[in-house]
N, C-alpha and C positions, 0 to 999 in steps of 0.2 A: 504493500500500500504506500509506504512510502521509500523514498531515493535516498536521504542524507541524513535524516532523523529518525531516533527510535524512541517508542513511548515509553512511558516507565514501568515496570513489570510486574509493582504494585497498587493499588487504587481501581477505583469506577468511576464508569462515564456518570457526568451530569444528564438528565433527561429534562425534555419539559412536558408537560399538558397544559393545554389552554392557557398557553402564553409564559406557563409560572416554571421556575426552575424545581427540580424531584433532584435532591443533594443527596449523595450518600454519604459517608459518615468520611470516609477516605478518598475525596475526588480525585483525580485527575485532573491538574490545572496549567496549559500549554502557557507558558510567560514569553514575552519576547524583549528584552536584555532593553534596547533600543540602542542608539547611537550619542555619538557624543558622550555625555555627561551620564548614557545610559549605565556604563561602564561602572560608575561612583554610585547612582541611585538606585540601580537594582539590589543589588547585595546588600543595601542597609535597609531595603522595604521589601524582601525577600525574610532578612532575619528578625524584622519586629511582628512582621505575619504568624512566623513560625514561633514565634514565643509566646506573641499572645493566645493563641489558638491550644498551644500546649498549657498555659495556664490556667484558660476558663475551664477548657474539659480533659486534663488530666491524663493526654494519653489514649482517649475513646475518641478522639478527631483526631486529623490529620491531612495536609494537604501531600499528596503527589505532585511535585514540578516536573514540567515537560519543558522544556527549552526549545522552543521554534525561531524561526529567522526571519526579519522583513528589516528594508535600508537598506544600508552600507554594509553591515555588517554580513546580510543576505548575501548581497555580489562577490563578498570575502570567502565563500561558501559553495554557492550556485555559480558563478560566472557571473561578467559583464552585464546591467542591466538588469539583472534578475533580484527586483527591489522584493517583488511578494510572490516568491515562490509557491508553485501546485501544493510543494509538504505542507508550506505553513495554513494555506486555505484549505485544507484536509484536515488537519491538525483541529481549527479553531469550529467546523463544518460537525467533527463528529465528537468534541469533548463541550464545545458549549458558551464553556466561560472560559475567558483570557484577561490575562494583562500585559498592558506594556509599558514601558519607557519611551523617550519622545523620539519621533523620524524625523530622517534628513528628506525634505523635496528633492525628490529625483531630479537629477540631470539627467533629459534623455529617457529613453524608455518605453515615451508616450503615459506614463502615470503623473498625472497633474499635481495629486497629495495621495498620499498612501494613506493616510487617514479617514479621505474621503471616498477611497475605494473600497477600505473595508465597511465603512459604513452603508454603500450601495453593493455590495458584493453580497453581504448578511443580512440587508433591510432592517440594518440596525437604525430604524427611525426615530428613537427615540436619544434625545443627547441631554443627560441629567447633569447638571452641576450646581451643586450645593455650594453656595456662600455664606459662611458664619466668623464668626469672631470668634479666635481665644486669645483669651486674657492676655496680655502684655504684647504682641504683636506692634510692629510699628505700622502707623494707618495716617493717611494724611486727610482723615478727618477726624473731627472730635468728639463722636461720639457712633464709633464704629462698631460695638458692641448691641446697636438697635437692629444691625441688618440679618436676618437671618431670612434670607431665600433658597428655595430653588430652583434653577431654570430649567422649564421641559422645552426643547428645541426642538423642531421637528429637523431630521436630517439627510430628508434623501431627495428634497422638492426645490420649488425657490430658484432663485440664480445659481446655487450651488449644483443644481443639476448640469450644472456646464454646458447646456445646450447653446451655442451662439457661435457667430459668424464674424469676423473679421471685414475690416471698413475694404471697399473695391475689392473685396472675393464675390467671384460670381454667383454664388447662392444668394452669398447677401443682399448684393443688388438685386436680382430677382424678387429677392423678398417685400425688398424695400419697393419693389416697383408695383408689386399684388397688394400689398396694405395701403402705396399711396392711390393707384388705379381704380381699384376694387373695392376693398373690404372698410376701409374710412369710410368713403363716400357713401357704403351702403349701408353706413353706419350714424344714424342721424343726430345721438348725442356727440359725435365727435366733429360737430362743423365740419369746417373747412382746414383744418389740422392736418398738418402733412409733416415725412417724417423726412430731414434732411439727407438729401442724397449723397451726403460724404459721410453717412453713421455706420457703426460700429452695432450690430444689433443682436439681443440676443433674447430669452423666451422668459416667461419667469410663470411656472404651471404651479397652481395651489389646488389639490383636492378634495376634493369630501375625505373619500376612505382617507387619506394620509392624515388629513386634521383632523379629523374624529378620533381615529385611533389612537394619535397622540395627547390628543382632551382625555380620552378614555384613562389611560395612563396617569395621566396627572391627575384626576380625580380619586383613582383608587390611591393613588399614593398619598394622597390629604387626608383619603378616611383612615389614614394608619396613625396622622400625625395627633398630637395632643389637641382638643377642642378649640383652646383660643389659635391653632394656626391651620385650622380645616379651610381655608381656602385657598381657591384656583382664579387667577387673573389672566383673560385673554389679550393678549398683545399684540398692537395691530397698527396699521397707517389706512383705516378702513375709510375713511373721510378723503381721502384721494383715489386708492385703490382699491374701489368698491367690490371688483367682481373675484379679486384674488384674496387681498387682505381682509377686507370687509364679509369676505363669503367666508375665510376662515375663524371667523368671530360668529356668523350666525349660524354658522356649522357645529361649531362649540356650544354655543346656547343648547342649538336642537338635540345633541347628544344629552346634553347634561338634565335637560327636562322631560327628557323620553325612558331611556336607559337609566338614566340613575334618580329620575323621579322623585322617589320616598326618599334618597340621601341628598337632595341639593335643593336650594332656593336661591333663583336669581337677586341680584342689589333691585332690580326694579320692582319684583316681589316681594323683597322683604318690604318695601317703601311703603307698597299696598297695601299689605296685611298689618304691617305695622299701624298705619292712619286710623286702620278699622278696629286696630286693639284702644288704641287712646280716645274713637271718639267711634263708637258702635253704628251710631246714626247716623254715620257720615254718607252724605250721597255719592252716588257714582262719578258723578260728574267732579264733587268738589274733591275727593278721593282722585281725579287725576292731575286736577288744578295743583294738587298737591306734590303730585310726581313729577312735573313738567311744567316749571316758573313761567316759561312762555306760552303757556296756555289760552291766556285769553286773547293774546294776537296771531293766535293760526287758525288756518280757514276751519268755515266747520266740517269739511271730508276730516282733517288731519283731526279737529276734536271729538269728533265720533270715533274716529280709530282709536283713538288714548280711554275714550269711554267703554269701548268695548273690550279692551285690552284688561281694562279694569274689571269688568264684569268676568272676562274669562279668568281671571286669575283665582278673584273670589267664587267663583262657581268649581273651577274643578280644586284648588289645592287647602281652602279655609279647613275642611274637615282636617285634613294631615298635617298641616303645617301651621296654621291661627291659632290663635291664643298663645304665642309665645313659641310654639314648638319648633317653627324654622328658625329660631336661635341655633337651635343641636343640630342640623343639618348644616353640609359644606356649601360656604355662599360663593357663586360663582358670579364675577364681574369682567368689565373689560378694561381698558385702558389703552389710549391712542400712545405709540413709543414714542414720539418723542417730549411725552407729557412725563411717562413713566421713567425715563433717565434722571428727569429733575426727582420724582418720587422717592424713588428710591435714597435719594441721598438728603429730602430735604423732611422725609417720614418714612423711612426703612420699616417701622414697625407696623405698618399698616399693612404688609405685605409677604404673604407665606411662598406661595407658587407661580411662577408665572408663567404661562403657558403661550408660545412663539411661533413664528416659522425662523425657516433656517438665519438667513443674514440678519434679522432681528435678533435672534436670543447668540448668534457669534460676539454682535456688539453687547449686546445688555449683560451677559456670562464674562464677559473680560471688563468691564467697568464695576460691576458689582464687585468682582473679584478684586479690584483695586481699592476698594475701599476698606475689606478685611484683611489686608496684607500682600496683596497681586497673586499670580499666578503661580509664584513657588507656592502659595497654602490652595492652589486652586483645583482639587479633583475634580474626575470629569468620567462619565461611563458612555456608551454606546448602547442600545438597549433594541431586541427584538424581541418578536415572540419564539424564536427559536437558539437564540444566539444572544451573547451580552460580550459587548470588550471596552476594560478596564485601563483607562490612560492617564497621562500625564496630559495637563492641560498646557505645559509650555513646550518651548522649543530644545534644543539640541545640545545650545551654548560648546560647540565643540573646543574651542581657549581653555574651558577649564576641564575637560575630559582629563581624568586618570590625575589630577590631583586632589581627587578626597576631598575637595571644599565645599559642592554644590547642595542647598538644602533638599531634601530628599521630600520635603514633607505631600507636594502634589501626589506621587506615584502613593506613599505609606497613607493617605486619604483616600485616593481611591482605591487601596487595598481595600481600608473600611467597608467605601461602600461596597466591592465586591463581597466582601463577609456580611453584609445586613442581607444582600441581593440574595445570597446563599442560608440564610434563617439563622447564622451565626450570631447572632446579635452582642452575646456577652464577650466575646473573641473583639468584636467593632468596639465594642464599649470599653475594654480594656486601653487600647492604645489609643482612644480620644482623651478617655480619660490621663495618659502618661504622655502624651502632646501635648496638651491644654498646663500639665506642671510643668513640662521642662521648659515650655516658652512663659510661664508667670514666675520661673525661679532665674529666667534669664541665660537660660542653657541653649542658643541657637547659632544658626550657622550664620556666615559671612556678612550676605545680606542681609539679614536681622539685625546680628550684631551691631553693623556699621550708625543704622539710624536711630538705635536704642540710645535715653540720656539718662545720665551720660552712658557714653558704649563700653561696650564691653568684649572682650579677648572671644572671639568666635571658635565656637567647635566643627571640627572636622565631620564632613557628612557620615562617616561611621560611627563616631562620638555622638553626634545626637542621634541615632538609633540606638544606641546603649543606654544613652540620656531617658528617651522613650520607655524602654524597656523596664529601667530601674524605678520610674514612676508606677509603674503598675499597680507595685506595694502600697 
């Protein structure tokens, strides 16, 4: 089955059903080393794995590592060019769950990001990154401890599907000459809008299934969280881009009021049921006056729709959810992005999950991430319903390869989440727990050190996985 790799000859495959990972007690877990800096932060989030895991359960777990290849280190292996070798998309195909350390962008190849081919190779459409604060981190805001999000990114759709054309390639201009020809003109909210004949153009496709299933995602993931952060916020540029963005926002609604019905109540729901809790008698009409300030200057088509929007809410959801009850359900809202970048930093705590498409939650996952310390504390997963891989959310930094200095903490995070992902949970909670002490006793690596005040003598990316470790107690 395979060419250059051999699995390990003890452990069991991960399975799934209906989406969910079936763990055995001993998996099999294929890791790939990465490049650059991979070299320094695999073996310190390799050994805080293996210790937390042997600490919660004594011996009765156990991970198997499998070593597969993808990068540089791949072609060091495979040959020339050979960034994501058959072994390794075999390897991650029939065990499940993976992690890795960061990739170098091919030179050559024809692979654009290895990252984003494993993501479309697996249908790993879901891209989870959790943003939280531990204690003593250096953060260049003041009160970096309020943000605790998660971002669910969809990842296989959007501009990232790389579908586009180059300015004066002959498809393009074709294109360009059927959309200004054609399909504008027979297009009547689009005037007389025409698209320059020297562009660059390319496609940008938003689904139903792909936004659903990734709404879907993000909501069960809220009903796991503690009650004050059971929500999901849809993020969107829907007010321009009505029929992608905007279709991803009312896609998200319809799942979440359909499918997860008895667990979710919309903000515009609660508004409603709310009015009716404070004031029984309230009419329908003042009951929307109420939801919608601008009420009494839109025509009366748009105030009969709000009237009846009102009526249908109280008619089908008052029995399950009124008097109070859709408090304990997951409230689902939206938020236009670039309203949400100020949010987050200027009311972090308003805000549990935020569910994206792709280029949206690239930018919203690495600014958030900025605020609780950047991208060295930034875990990151890839998630399907058959497949999950576990990454490093930064780059390569090849300058400081194989000097021991690089903070490990991104990849030994999302070890975590890979161990929550896997029902491990006491194993996760061990070394959050001995990350969160060894960054408030002042025990981190370079980049930490450097900005801490005053600073302090940094530890070697091995040293702080020891650091880690020792905190456990």
């Amino acid at each position: 089955m395979y060419n250059k790799i051999t699995p390990p000859t003890t452990g069991e495959k991960i399975t799934f059903k209906n989406g969910e990972p079936i763990v055995p007690d001993n998996p099999i877990v294929p890791f790939i080393q990465g490049d650059g800096t991979g070299i320094d932060i695999w073996p310190a989030t390799q050994k805080v794995l293996d210790a937390a895991v042997a600490k919660a359960y004594q011996g009765k777990r156990q991970i198997s590592w499998f070593k597969i290849y993808a990068g540089d280190e791949a072609c060091d292996v495979y040959g020339t060019y050979q960034y994501l070798p058959e072994d390794t998309l075999t390897a991650i195909r029939e065990y499940g769950v993976a992690i890795k350390g960061p990739l170098t962008t091919p030179v050559g190849g024809g692979i654009r990001s290895l990252n984003v081919a494993l993501r479309q190779i697996f249908d790993l459409y879901a891209c989870v990154r959790p943003c939280r604060y531990y204690a003593g981190t250096p953060s260049p805001h003041k009160n970096p401890e309020k943000l605790d999000v998660i971002v669910y990114r969809e990842n296989t759709e959007d501009i990232y599907l790389g579908i586009e054309w180059k300015q004066g390639s002959e498809i393009g201009d074709r294109l360009i000459s059927i959309l200004n020809k054609e399909l504008i003109p027979a297009t009547p909210e689009h005037g007389k809008k025409q698209i320059p004949l020297d562009s660059g153009i390319g496609i940008k496709p938003i689904s139903k299934t792909g936004s659903q299933r990734l709404v879907r995602r993000a909501i069960k993931h809220a009903l796991t969280l503690p009650k004050d952060k059971q929500q999901v916020t849809l993020v969107h540029k829907g007010n321009i881009m009505k029929y992608t963005e905007g279709a991803f926002r009312d896609w998200g609604y319809e799942l979440a009021t359909t499918e997860f019905r008895q667990e979710t109540v919309t903000e515009r729901e609660s508004w409603i049921l709310s009015n009716k809790e404070n004031n029984p008698n309230i009419s329908l009409e003042e009951n929307a006056r109420q939801i919608d300030p601008g009420f009494d200057v839109l025509t009366p088509e748009k105030k009969a729709q709000i009237v009846k929007e009102v009526e249908t809410v109280l008619n089908s959801i008052w029995e399950s959810h009124g008097n109070g009850k859709w408090k304990d359900k997951v409230l689902v809202n939206d938020r236009i992005a670039d309203s949400i970048f100020q949010q987050i930093q200027t009311r972090p705590d308003e805000y549990s999950i935020l569910a994206t498409m792709n280029l949206n939650g690239d930018y919203l996952s690495d600014a958030a991430a900025a605020i609780v310390g950047g991208l060295g504390m930034g875990p990151g997963a890839n998630i399907g319903d058959s497949c999950a891989v576990f990454e490093a959310t930064h780059g390569t930094a090849p300058k400081h390869a194989g000097l021991d200095k690089i903070n490990p903490g991104s990849v030994i995070l999302s070890g975590v989440m890979m161990l929550e992902y896997m029902g491990w949970q006491e194993a996760a909670d061990l070394i959050k727990k001995g990350l969160s002490e060894a960054i408030a006793n002042r025990q981190v690596t370079y980049d930490l050190a450097r900005l801490l005040e005053p600073p302090v003598e940094p530890l070697k990316c091995s040293e702080f996985a020891n650091a880690i470790i020792q905190h456990f107690d």
